[in-house]
N, C-alpha and C positions, 0 to 999 in steps of 0.2 A: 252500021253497028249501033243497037241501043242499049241503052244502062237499063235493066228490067230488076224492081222491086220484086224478091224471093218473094215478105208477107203478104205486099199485095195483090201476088197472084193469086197464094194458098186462102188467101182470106175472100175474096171475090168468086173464087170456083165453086160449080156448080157441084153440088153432091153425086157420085159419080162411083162406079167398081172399083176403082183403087181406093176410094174413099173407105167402102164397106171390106176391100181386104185387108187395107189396114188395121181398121177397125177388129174383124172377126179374127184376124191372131194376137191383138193385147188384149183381147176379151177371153179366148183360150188360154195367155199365159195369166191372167189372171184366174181362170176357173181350178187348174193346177195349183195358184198361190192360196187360193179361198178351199180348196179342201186342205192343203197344209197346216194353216194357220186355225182350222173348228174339229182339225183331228182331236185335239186334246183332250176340247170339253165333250167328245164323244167318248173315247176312251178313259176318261179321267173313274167315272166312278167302279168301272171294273178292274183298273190300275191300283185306286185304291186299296180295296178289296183284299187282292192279289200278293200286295206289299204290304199292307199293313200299315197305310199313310196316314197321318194325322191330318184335319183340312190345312193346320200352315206348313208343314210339311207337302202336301198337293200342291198349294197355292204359292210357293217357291220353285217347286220341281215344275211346275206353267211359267215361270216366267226364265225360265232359263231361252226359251225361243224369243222372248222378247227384248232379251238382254242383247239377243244376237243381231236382232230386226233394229235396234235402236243404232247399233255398233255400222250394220249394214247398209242404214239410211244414209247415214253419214259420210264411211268410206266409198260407197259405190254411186252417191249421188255427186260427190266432189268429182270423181274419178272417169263418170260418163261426159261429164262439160269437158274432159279432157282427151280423153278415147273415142268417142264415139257410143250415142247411145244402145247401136247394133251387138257390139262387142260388149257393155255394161250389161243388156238383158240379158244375152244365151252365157255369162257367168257365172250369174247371179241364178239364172233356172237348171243350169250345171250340180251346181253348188246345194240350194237347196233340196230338188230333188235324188240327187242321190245321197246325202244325210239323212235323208225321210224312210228310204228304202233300208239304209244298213241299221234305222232305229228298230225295225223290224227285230232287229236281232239280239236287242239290248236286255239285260238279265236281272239288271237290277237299276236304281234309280239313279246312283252316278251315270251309268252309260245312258239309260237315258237322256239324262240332263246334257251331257256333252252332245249328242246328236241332235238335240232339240235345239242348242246355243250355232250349232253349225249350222242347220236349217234355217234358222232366223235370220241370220247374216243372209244369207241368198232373196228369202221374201224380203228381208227389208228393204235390200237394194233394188228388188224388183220393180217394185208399187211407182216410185217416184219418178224412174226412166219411164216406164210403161203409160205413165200419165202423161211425162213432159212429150213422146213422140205423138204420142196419140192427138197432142196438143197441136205441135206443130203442121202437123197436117189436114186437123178439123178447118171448113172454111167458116170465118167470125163468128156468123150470125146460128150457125147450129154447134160454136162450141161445146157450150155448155150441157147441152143435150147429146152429143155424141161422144165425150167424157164421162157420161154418169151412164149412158148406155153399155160403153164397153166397160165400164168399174162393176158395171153388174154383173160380170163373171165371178168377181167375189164373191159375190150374193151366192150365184150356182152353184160355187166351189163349196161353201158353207151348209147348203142344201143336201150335196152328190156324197159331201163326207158323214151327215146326219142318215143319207139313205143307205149307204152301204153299212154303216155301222148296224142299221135297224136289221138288215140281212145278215150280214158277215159276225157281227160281236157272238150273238148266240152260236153259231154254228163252228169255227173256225178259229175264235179268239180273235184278244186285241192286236196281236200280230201281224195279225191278214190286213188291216187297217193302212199300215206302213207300207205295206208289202207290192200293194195298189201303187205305188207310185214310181214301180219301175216302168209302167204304161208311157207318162207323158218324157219319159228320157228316149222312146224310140221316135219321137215327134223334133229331137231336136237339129236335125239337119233338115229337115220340111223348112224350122224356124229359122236358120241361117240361111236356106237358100229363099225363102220369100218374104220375111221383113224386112220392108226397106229402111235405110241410116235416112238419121235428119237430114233434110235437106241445107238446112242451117249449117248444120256442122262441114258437109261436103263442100259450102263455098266457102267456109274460113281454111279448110285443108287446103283448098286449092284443085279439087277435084271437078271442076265444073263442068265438064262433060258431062258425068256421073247425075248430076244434080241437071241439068236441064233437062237428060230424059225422062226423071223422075217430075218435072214441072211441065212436059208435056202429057205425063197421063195423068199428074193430080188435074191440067183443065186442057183437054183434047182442044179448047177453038181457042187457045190462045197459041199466037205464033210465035215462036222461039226458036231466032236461027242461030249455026252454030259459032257467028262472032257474035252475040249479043254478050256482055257480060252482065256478069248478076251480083245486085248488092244485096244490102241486110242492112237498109236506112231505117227499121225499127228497133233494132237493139236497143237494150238498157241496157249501160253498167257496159266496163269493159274487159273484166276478167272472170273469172269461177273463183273466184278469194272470195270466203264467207262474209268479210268487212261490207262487201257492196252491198248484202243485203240492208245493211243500217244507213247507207250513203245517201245522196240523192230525195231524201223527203221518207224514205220509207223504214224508219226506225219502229215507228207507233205501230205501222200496220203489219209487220215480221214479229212483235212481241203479240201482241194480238191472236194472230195467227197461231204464233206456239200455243200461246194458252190456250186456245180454243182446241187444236191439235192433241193437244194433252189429256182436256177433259172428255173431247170425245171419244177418245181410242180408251181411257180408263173407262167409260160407260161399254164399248164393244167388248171389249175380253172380260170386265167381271161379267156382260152379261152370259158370254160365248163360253166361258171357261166353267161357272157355276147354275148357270140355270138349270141343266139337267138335274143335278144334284140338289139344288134348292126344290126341285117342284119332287123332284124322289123323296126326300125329307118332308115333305107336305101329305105325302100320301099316294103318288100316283108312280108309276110301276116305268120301269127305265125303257119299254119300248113308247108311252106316252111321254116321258120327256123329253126323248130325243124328237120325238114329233114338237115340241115345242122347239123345240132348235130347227124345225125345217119352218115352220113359221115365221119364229125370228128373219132367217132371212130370207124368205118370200117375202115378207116386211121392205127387207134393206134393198134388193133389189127392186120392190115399186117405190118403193121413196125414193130411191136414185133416178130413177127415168123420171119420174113426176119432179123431182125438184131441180135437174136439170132444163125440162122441159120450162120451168115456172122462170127458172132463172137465167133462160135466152130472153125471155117477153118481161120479167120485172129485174131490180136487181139483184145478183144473187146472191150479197153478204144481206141485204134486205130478208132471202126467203131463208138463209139459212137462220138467223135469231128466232122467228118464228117454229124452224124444225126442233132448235132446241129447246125453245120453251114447251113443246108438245112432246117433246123425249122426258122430260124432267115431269111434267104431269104422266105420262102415260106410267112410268116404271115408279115412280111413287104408290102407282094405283095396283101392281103387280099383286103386292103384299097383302092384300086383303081377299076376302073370298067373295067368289065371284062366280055366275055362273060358266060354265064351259065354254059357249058360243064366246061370250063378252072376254073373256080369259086370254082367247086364241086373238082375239081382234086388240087390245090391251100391248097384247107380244109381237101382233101385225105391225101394229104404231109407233113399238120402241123402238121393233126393229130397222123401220122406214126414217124414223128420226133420229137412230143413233149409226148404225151400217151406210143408211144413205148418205147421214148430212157427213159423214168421214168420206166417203166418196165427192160430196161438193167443195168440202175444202181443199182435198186437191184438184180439182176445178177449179178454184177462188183463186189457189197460189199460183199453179201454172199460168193466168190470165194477168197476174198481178207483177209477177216477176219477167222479165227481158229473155229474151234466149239466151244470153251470153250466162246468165247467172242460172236460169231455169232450174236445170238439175239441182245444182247447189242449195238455190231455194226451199226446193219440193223435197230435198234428202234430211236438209237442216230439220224444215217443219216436221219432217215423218219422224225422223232421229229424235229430238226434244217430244214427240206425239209419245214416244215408242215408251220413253219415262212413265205417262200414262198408263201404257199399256202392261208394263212392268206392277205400275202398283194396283193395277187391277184384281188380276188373282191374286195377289196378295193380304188387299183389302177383306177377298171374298172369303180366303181360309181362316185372316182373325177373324171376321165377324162370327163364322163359323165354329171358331173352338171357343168362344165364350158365351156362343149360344143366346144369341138375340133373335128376340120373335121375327118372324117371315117378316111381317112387317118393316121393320128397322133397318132390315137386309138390304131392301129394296132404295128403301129412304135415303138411304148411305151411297146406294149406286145414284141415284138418280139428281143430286145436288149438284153434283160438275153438270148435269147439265142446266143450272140458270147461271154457273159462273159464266160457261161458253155460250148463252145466249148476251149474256152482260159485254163480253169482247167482242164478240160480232157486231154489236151496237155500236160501241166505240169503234171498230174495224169502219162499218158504215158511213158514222155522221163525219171520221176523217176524210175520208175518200171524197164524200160530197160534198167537202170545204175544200179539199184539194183542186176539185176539178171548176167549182165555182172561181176559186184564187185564178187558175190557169183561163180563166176566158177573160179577161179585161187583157190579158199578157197578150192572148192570141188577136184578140182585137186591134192594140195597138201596134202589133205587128203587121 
């Protein structure tokens, strides 16, 4: 009988088909969460329209899903460190999509707003589990890049609701939009019967049968017989209590985190929520600005592959300060006039620095935080993000009804991002006094 380390099996295994099936279904329940969440700013200027919305009257009636995403993060990231993150996602994709579906039917802006605050609650709980299993089962050295690979289902998701709008809006109305999302509710017993539970979490239940067939196909040549028992000698922290995230040294680098969290999710929804309508108001006709929304995120999802990529081989609070200082330059530069090509490439950039580097941060966190705490962690930062993302379209309908040049517009989205390159900095030089502190300890041990 051997005592066999769960991480450092998962973390030594060779990249392998359960690796890519895990992978290709949080990458599908993300593609479902990424057209949920850029439904808005698709439908938003025809809603307008329709109702007879004022932009801060828009840009409150947008943040009713985020009200619910922030509410989401929190209860369902606490609640999977305690359930199981199996049971946490197909509630949370429950939940959301079918709010999404009966918003279809919504008459006026309260029902809207209620269906929108339901649906949020499901994405927000989404994102964080989705991240943290995907976590647990990346092996070390291609974490990073195989979290921002499957996060770029968002990207798609953001893309597939910009395409079908550019089809479905004229033809069919904003109705058809919602309507779409009875599709991924027939996929949901597919998702309970083949995504697998943390493995983590099955040897604290005490399931470890369950859990070692699952560590015989995360690394086929490792042997694992059925006396061997299995620990989890890398945990942090020893409960899912919020407190531990402040415990143990990691106060500075959880504050950090939110605020970064914050500013970048308020840069993704004003951009996601008002672009359209920003570049409509400029001149250019509502099937070319939802084409810039399919850019935006053709943006988000190469900057997610590329900055997970950058931050397996450098490090990746290192590449994210950089991402944000080039979101903060690039959406600064929106505002002015510009040729077409350079326009499209301007919104390629924001979107790679602002869609992406939210994709890296939870990368950052799941890497940062313990399994025991994970969820907890990854729900807090989204929850505290989601504040962000609340004031987003908010921001975007005052600037809106007091009518500041295109310019000023832009200027105003694009400032949170040098705050969150500024925390990332501080994130960084902690971590690398942290880890510096820890080698003379290691030593003398």
């Amino acid at each position: 009988m051997r005592n066999i380390d769960v991480h450092e099996v998962i973390d030594n295994a060779r990249f392998n088909r359960y690796h890519w099936m895990v992978m290709l279904w949080c990458a599908l329940l993300l593609i479902f969460d990424g057209y949920d969440l850029f439904i808005y700013g698709v439908v938003l200027p025809v809603i307008m329209q329709e109702w007879g919305l004022t932009p801060l009257q828009a840009g409150a009636l947008g943040s009713y899903a985020l009200f619910g995403m922030m509410f989401g993060a929190l209860a369902f990231g606490t609640l999977a460190d305690k359930i199981g993150r199996k049971k946490g996602i197909a509630l949370c994709f429950l939940l959301f999509s079918g709010a999404t579906l009966v918003n279809g039917f919504a008459s006026n802006p309260t029902e809207f707003g209620i269906c929108r605050f339901i649906a949020g609650l499901g994405c927000g709980g989404l994102m964080p589990n989705v991240v943290a299993l995907m976590s647990e089962y990346a092996p070390k050295k291609l974490r990073s890049t195989l979290v921002a690979i499957m996060f770029s289902g968002y990207s798609l998701g953001g893309m597939l609701s910009a395409g079908v709008g550019m089809y479905m809006l004229p033809r069919f109305g904003w109705e058809s939009m919602f309507f779409v999302a009875a599709l991924p509710l027939l996929l949901l017993p597919l998702i309970l019967c083949f995504l697998p539970e943390s493995v983590g979490f099955l040897v604290r239940q005490g399931r470890t049968e369950q859990a070692r067939t699952i560590l015989r196909r995360v690394d086929p040549n490792r042997a694992i017989a059925a006396d061997d028992t299995l620990s989890l000698a890398a945990v942090k922290g020893g409960s899912a209590s919020v407190f531990e995230l402040f415990r143990g040294g990691r106060l500075l680098h959880t504050l950090c985190l939110w605020v970064a969290f914050f500013c970048c999710l308020l840069m993704v929804y004003a951009l996601s929520s008002w672009l359209p309508k920003l570049m409509a108001n400029a001149g250019y006709s509502l099937g070319s600005s939802l084409s810039f929304l399919l850019a935006l995120n053709f943006g988000g999802m190469a900057g997610a592959i590329l900055g997970g990529w950058l931050g397996d081989r450098f490090k990746l609070a290192k590449v994210m300060v950089v991402f944000f200082a080039a979101a903060a330059l690039s959406i600064s530069l929106l505002g002015f006039n510009s040729p077409t090509p350079l326009l499209y490439l301007l919104i390629g950039v924001a979107g790679a620095t602002t869609i992406g580097t939210q994709i890296l941060l939870y990368a950052c966190a799941a890497q940062f935080y313990g399994l025991s705490i994970r969820s907890t962690g990854l729900g807090w930062a989204s929850g505290i993000g989601r504040n962000g993302a609340i004031v987003g379209p908010l921001l975007g309908g005052a600037l809106l009804g007091i009518n500041l040049p295109l310019q000023l517009n832009f200027l105003a989205f694009a400032i949170p991002g040098a705050i969150a390159a500024l925390a990332m900095s501080v994130f960084a030089i902690s971590s690398q006094r942290s880890n510096a502190a820890a080698l003379p300890a290691a030593t003398v041990s």
